[in-house]
DRENMI-867778 format. One record per atom (N, C-alpha, C, O): chain; atom name; residue number from 1; residue in one letter; x, y, z. Coordinates in pm, whole numbers, always signed. Layout:
<rs>
R  chaine  atome  num  residu      xx      yy      zz
R       A     CA  NUM       a       X       Y       Z
...
</rs>
This chain:
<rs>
R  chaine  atome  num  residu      xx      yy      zz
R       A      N    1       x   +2613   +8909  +20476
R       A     CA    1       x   +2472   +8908  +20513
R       A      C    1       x   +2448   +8995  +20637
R       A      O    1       x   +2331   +9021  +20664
R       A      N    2       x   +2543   +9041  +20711
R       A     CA    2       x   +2527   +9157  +20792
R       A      C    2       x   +2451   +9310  +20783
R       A      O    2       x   +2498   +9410  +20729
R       A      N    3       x   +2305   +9298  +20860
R       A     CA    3       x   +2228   +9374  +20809
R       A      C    3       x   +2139   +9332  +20734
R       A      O    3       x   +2068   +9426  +20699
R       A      N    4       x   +2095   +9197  +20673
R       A     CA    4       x   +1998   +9155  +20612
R       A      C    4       x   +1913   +9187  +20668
R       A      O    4       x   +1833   +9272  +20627
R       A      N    5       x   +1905   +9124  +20783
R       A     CA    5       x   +1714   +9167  +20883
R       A      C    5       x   +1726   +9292  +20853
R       A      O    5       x   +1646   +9295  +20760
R       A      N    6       x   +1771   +9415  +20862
R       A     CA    6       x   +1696   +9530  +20862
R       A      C    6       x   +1654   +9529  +20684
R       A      O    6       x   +1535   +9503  +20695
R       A      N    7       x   +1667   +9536  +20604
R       A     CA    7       x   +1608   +9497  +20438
R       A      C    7       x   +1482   +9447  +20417
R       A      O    7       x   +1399   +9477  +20331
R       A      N    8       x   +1477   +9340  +20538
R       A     CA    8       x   +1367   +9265  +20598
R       A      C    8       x   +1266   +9313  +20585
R       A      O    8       x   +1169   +9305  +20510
R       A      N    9       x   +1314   +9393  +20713
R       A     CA    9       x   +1217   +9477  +20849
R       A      C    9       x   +1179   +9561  +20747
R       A      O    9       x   +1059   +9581  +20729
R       A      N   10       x   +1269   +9616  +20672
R       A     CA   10       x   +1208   +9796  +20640
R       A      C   10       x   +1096   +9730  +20545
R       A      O   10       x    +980   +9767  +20563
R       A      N   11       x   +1118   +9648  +20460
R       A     CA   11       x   +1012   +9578  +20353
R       A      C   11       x    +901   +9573  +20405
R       A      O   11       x    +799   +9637  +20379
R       A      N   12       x    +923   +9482  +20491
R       A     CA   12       x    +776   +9446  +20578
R       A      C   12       x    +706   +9546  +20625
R       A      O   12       x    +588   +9559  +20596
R       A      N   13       x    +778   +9638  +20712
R       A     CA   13       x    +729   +9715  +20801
R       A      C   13       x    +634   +9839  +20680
R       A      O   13       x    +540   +9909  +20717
R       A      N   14       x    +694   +9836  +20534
R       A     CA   14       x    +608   +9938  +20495
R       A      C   14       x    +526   +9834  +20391
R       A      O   14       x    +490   +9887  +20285
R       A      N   15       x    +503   +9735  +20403
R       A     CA   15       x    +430   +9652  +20339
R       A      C   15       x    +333   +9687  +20455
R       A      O   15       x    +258   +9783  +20436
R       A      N   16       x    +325   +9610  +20591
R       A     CA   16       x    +204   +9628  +20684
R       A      C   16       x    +123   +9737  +20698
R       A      O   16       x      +2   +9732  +20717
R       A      N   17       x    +212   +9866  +20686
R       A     CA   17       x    +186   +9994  +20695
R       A      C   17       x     +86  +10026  +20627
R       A      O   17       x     -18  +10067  +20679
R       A      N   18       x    +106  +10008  +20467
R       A     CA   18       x      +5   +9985  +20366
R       A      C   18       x    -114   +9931  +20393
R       A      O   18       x    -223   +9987  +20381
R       A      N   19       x     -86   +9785  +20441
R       A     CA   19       x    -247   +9684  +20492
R       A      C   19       x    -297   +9785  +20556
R       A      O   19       x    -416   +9811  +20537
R       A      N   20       x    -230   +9855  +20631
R       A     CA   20       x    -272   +9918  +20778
R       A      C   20       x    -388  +10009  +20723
R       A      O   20       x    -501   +9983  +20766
R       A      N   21       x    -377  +10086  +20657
R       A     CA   21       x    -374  +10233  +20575
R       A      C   21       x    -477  +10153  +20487
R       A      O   21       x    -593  +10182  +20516
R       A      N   22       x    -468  +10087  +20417
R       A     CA   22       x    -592  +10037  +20329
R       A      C   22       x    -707   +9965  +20416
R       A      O   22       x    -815  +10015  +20449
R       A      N   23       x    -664   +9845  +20444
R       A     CA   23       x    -824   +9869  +20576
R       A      C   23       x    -885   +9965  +20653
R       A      O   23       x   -1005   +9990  +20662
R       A      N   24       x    -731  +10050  +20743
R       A     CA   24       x    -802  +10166  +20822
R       A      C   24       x    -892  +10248  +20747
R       A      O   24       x    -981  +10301  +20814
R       A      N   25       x    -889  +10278  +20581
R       A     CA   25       x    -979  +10374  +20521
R       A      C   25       x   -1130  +10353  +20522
R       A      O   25       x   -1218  +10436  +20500
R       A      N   26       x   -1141  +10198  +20560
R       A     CA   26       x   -1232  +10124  +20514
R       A      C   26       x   -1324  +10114  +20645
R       A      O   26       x   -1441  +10077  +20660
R       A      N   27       x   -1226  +10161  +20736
R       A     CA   27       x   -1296  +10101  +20887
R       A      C   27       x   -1338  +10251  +20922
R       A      O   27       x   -1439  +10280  +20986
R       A      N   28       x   -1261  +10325  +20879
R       A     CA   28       x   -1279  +10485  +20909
R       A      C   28       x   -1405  +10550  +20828
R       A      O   28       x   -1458  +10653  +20870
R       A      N   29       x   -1441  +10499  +20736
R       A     CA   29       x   -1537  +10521  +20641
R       A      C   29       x   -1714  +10460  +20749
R       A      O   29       x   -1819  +10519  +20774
R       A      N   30       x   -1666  +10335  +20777
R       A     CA   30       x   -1827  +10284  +20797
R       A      C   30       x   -1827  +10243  +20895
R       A      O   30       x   -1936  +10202  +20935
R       A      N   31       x   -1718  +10233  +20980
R       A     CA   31       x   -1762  +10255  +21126
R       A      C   31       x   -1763  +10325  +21237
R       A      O   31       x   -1649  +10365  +21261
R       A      N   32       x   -1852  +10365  +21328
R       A     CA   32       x   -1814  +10439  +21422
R       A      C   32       x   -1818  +10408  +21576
R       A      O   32       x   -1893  +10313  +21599
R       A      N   33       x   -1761  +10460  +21686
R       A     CA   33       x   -1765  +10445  +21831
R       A      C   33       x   -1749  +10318  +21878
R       A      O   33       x   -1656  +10279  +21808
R       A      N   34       x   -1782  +10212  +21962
R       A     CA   34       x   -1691  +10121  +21991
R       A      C   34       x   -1684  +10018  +21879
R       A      O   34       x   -1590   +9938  +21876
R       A      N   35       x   -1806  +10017  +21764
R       A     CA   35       x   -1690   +9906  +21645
R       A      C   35       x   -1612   +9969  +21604
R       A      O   35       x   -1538   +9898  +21536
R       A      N   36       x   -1564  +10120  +21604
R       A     CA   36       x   -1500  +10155  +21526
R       A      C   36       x   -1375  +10102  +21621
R       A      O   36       x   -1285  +10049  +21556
R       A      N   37       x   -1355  +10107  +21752
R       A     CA   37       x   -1206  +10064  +21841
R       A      C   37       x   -1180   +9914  +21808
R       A      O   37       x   -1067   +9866  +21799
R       A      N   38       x   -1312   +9836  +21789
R       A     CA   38       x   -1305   +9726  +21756
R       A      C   38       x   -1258   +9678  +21612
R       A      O   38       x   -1212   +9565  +21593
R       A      N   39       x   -1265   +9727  +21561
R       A     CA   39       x   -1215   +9714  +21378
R       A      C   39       x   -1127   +9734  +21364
R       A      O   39       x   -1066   +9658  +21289
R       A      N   40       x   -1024   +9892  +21447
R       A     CA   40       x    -919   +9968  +21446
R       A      C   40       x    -815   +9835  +21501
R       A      O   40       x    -709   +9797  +21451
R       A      N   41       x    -881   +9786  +21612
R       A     CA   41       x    -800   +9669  +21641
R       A      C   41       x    -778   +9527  +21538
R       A      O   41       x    -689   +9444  +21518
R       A      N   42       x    -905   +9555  +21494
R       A     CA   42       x    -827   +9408  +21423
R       A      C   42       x    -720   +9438  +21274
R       A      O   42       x    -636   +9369  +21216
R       A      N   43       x    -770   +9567  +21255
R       A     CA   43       x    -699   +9606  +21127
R       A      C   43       x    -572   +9600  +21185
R       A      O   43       x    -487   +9540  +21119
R       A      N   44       x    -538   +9649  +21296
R       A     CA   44       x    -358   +9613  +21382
R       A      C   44       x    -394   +9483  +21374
R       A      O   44       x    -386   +9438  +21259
R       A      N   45       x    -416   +9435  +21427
R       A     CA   45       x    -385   +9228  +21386
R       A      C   45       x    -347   +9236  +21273
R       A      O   45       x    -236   +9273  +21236
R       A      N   46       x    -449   +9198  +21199
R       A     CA   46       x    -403   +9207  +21059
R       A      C   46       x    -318   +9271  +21002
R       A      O   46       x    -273   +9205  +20909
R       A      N   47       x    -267   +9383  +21012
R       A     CA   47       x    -155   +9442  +20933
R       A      C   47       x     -20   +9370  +21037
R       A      O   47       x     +78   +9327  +20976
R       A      N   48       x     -21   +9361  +21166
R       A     CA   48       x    +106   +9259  +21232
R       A      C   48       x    +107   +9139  +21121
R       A      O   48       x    +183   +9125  +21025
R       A      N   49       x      +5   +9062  +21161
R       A     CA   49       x     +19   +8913  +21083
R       A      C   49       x     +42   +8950  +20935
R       A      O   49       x     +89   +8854  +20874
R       A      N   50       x     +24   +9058  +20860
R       A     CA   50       x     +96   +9023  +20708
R       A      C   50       x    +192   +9088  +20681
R       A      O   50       x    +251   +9085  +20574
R       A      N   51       x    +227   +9175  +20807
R       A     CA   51       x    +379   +9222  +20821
R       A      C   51       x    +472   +9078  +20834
R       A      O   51       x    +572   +9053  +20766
R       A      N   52       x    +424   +9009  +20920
R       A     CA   52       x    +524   +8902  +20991
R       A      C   52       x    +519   +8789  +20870
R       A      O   52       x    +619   +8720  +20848
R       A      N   53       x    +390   +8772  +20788
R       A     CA   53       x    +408   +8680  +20660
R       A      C   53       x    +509   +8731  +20562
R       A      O   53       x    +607   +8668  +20523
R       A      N   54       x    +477   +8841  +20529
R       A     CA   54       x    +586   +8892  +20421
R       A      C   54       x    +689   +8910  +20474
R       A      O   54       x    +778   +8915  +20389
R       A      N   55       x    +737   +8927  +20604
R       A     CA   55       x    +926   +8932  +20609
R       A      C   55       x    +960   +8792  +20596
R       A      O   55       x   +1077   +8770  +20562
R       A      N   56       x    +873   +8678  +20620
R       A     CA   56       x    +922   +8551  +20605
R       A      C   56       x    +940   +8563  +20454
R       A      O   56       x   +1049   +8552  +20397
R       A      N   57       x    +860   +8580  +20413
R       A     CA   57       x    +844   +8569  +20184
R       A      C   57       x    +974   +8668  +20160
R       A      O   57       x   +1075   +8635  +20097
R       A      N   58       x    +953   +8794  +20221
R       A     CA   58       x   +1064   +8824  +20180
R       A      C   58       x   +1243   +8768  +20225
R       A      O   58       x   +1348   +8764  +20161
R       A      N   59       x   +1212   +8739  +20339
R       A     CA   59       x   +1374   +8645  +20412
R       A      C   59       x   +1450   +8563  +20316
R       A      O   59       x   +1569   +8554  +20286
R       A      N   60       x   +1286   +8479  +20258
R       A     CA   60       x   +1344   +8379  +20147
R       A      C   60       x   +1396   +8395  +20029
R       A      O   60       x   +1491   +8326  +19995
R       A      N   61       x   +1333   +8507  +19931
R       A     CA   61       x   +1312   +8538  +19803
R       A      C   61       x   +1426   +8643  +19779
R       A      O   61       x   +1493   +8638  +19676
R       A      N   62       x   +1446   +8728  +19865
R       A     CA   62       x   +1543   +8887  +19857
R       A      C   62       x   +1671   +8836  +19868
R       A      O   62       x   +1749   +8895  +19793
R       A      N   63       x   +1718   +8754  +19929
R       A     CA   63       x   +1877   +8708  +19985
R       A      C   63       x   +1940   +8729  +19837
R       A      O   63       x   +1966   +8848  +19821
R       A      N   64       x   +1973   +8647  +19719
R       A     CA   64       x   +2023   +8660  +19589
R       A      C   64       x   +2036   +8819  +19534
R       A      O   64       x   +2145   +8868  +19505
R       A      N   65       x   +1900   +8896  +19523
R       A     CA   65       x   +1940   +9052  +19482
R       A      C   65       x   +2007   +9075  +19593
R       A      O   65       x   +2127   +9079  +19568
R       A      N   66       x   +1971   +9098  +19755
R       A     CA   66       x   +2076   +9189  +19818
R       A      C   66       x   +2211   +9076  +19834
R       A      O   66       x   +2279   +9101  +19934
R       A      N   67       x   +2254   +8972  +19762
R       A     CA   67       x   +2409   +8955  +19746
R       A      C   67       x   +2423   +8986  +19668
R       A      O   67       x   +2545   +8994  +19655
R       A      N   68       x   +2358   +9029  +19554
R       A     CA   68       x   +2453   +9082  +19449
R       A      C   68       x   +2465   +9247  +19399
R       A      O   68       x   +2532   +9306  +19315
R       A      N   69       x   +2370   +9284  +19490
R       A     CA   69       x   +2366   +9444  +19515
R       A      C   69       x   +2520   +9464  +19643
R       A      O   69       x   +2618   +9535  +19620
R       A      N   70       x   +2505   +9407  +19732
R       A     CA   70       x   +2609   +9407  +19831
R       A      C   70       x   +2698   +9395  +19755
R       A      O   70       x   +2758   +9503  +19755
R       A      N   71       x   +2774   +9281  +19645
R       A     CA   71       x   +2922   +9232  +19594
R       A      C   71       x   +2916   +9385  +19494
R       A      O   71       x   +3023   +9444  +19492
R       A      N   72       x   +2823   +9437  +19429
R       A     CA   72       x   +2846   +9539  +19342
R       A      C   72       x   +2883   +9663  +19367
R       A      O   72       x   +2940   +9737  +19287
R       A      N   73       x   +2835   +9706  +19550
R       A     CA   73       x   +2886   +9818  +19593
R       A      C   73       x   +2997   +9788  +19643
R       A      O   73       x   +3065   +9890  +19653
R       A      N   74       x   +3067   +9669  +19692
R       A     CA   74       x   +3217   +9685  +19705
R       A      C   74       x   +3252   +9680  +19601
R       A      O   74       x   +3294   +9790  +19566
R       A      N   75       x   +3260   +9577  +19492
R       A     CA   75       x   +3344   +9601  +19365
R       A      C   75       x   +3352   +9760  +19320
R       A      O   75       x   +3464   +9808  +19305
R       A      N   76       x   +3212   +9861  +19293
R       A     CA   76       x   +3210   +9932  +19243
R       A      C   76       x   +3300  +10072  +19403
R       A      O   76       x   +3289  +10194  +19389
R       A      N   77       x   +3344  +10034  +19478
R       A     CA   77       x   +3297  +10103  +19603
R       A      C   77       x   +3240  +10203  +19623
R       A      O   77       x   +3287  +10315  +19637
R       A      N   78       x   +3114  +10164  +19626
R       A     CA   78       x   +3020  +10267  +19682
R       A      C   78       x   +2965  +10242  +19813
R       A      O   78       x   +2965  +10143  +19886
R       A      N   79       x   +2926  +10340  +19823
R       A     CA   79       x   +2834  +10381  +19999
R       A      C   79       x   +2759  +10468  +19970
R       A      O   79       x   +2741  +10555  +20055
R       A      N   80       x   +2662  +10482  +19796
R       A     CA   80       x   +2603  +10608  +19802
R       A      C   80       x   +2424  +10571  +19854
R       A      O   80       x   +2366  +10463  +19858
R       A      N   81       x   +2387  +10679  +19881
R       A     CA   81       x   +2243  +10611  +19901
R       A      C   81       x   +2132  +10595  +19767
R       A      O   81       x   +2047  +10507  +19764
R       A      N   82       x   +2146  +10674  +19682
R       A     CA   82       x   +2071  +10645  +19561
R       A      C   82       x   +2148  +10524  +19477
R       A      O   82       x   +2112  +10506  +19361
R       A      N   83       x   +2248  +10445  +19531
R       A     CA   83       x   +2315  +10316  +19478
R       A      C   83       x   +2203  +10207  +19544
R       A      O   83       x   +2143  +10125  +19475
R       A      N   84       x   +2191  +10218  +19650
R       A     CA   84       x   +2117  +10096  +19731
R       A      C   84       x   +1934  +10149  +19724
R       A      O   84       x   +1841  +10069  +19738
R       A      N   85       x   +1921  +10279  +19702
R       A     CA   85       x   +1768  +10280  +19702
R       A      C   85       x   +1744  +10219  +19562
R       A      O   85       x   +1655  +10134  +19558
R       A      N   86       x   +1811  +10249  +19442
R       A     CA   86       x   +1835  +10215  +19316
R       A      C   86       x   +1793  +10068  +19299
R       A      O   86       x   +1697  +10029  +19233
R       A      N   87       x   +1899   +9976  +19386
R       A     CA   87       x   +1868   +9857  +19404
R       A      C   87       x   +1752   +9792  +19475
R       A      O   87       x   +1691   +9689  +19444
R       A      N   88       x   +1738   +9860  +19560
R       A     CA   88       x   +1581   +9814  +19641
R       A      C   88       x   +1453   +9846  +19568
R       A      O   88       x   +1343   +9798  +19596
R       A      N   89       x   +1489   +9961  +19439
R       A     CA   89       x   +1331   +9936  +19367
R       A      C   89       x   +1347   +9885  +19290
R       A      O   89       x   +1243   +9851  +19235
R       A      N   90       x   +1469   +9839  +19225
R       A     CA   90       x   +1529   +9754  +19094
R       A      C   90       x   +1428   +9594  +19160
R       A      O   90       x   +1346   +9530  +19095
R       A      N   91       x   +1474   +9568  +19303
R       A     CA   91       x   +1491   +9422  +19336
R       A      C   91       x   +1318   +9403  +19370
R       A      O   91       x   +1263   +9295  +19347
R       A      N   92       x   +1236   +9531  +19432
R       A     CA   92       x   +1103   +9519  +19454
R       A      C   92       x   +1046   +9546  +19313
R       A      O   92       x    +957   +9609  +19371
R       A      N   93       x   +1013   +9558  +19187
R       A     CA   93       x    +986   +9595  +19100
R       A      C   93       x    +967   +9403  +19026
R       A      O   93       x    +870   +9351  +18970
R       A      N   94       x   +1084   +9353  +19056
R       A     CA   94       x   +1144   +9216  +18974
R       A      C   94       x   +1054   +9132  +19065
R       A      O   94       x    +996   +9031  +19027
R       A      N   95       x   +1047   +9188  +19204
R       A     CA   95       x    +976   +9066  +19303
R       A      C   95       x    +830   +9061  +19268
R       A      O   95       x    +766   +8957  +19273
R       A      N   96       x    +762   +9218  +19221
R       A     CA   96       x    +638   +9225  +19195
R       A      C   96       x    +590   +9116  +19096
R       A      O   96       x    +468   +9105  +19095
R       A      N   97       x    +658   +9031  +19013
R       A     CA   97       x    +584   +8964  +18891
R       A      C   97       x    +541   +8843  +18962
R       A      O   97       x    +430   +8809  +18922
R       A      N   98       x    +589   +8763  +19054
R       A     CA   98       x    +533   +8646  +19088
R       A      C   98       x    +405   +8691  +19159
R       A      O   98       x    +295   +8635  +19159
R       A      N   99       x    +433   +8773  +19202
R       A     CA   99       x    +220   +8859  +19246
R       A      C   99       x    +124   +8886  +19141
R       A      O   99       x      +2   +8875  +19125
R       A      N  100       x    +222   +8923  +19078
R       A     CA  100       x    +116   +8915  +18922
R       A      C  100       x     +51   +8837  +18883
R       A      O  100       x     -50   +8865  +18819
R       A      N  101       x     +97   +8679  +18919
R       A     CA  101       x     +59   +8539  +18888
R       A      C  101       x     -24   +8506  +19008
R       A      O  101       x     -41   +8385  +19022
R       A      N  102       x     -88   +8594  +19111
R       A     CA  102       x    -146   +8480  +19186
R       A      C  102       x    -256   +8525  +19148
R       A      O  102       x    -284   +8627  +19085
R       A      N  103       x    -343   +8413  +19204
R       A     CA  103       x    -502   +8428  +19142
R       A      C  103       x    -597   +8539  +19206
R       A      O  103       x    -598   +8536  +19329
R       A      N  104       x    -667   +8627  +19153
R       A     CA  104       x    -719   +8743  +19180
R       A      C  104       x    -887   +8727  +19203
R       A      O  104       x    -938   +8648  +19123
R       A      N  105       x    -981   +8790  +19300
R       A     CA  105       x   -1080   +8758  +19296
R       A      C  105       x   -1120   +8767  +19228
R       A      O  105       x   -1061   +8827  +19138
R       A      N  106       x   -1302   +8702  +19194
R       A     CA  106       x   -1373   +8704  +19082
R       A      C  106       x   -1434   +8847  +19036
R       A      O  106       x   -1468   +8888  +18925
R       A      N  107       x   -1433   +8917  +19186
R       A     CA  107       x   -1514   +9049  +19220
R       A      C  107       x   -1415   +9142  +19168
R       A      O  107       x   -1457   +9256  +19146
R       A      N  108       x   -1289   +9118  +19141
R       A     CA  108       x   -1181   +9224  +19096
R       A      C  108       x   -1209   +9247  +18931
R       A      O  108       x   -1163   +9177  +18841
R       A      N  109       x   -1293   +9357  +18918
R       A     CA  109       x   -1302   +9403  +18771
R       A      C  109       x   -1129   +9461  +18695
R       A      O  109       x   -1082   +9457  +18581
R       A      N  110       x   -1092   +9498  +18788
R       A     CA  110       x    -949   +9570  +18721
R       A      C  110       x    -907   +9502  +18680
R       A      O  110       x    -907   +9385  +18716
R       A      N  111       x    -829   +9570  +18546
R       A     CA  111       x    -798   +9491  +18414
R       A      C  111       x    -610   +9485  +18444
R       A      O  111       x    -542   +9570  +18502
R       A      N  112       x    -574   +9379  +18392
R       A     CA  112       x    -419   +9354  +18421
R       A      C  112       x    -332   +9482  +18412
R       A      O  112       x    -232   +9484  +18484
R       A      N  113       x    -358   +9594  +18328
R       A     CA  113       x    -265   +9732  +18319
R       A      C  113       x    -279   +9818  +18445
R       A      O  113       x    -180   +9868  +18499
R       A      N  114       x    -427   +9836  +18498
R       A     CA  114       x    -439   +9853  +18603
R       A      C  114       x    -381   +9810  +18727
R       A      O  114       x    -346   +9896  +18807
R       A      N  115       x    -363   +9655  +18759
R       A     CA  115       x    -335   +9567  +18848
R       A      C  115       x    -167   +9636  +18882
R       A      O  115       x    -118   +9696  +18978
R       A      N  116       x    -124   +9596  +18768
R       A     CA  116       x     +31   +9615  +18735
R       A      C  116       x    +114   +9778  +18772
R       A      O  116       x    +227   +9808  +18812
R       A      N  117       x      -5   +9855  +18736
R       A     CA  117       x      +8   +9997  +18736
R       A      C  117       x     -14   +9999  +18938
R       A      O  117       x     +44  +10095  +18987
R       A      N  118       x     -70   +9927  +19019
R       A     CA  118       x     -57   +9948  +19173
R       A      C  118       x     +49   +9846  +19218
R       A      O  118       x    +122   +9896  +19302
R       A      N  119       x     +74   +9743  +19194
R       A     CA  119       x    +170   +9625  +19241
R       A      C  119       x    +275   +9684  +19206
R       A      O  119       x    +320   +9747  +19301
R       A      N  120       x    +347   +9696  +19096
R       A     CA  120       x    +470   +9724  +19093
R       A      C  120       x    +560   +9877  +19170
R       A      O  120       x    +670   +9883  +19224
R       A      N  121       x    +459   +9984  +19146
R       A     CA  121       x    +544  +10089  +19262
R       A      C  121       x    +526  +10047  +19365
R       A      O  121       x    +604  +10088  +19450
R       A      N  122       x    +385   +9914  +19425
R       A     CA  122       x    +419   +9914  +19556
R       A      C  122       x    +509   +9856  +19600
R       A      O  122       x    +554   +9888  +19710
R       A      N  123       x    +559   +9758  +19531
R       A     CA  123       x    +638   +9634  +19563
R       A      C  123       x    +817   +9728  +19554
R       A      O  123       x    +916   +9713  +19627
R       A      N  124       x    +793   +9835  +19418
R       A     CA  124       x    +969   +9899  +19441
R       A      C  124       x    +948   +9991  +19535
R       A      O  124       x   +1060  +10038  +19555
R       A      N  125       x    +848  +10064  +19626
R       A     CA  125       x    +828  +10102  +19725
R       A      C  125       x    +910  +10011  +19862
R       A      O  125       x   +1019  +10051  +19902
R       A      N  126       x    +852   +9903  +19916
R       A     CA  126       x    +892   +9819  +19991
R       A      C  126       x   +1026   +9852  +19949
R       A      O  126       x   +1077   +9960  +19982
R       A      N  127       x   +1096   +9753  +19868
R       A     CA  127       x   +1192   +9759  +19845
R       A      C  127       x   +1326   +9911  +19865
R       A      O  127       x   +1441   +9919  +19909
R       A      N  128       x   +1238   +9997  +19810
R       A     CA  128       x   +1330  +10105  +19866
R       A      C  128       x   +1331  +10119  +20022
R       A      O  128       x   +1436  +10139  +20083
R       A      N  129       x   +1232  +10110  +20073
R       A     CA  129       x   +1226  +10121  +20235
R       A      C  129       x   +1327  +10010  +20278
R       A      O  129       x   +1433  +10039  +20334
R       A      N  130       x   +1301   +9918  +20258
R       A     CA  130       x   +1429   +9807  +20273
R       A      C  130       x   +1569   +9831  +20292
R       A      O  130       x   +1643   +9801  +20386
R       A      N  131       x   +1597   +9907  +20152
R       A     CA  131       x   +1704   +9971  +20128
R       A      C  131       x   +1782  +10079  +20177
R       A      O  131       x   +1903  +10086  +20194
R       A      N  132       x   +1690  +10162  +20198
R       A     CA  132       x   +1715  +10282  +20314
R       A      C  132       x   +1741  +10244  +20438
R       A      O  132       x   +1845  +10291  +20484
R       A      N  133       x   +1683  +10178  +20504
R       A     CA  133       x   +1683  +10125  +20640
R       A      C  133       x   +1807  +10054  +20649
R       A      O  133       x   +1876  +10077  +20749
R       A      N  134       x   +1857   +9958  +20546
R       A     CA  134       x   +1963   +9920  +20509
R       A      C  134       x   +2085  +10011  +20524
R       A      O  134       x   +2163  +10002  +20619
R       A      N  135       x   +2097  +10115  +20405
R       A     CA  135       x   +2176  +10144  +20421
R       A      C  135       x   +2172  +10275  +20560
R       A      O  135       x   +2276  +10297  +20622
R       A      N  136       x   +2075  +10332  +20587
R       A     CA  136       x   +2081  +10404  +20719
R       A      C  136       x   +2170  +10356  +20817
R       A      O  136       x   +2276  +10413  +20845
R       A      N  137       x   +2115  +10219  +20886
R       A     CA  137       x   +2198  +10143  +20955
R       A      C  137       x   +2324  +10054  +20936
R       A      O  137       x   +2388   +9997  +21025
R       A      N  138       x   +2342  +10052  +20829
R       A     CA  138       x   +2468   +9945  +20839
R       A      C  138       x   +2584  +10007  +20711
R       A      O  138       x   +2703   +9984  +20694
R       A      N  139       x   +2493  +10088  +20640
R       A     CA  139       x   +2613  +10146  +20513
R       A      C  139       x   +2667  +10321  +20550
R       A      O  139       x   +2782  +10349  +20584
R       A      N  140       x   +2586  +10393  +20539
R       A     CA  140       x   +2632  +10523  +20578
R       A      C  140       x   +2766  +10509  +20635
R       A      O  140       x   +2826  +10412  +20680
R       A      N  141       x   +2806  +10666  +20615
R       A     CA  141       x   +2962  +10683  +20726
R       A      C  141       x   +2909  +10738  +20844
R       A      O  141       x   +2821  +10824  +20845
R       A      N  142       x   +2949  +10702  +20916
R       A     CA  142       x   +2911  +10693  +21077
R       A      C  142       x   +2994  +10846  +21069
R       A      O  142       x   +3085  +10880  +20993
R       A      N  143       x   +2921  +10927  +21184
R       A     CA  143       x   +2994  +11055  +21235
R       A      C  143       x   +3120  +11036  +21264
R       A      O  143       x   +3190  +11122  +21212
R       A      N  144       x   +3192  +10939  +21340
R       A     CA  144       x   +3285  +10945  +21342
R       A      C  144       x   +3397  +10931  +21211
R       A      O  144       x   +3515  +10967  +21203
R       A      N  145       x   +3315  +10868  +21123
R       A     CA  145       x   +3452  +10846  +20994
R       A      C  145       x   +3499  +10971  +20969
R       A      O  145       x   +3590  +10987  +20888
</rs>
């Protein structure tokens, strides 16, 4: 489990990123001059707080794929990086379906092919960021090897 938090982090951190980036369009669009500093700020709240929700969701849910992505690159021994990005959109792709199931507003006209067609690259997105960050820090061969 050495190196889990960063799998975490990278998940989260481009999960928030996203919130960030989808409200900011929204705040950048219709507001201007001090609501606009004022909105800019809360959209940072908000993208912190569902950064910090989803590394908890993810802390819980990810542990099982990255042990068995981890036992497969020693068995197999690898250290490549398209082995572990492989796995991080394999493992965000599989995580996307329980999102599939939660209940969607009434105001959301988009039809389930649609839905599915944005959730799932975003979710093997995360997941590759996860993965990278992962293996950046804790798998690569260090300069010195």
């Amino acid at each position: 489990m050495a190196g889990y938090h960063w799998v975490i982090t990278g998940a989260a951190g481009a999960f928030a990123a996203v919130v960030a980036l989808d409200f900011g369009v929204d705040v950048w669009a219709t507001h201007s001059g001090i609501g606009f500093l004022s909105e800019i700020a809360g959209v940072a709240l908000v993208s912190v707080l569902f950064g910090a929700y989803s590394w908890i969701i993810a802390f819980v849910t990810v542990s099982p794929f990255f042990l068995l992505t981890i036992s497969l690159a020693r068995a197999l021994d690898t250290r490549s990086l398209v082995y572990f990005i492989t796995c991080g959109a394999l493992t965000g792709a599989l995580l996307s379906v329980p999102i599939l199931f939660l209940p969607h507003e009434a105001s959301d006209q988009r039809s389930l092919v649609e839905i599915i067609m944005w959730v799932v690259p975003s979710c093997a997105m995360y997941g590759i960021s996860g993965a990278w960050l992962f293996w950046w820090k804790v798998v690569r061969p260090k300069p010195s090897e």
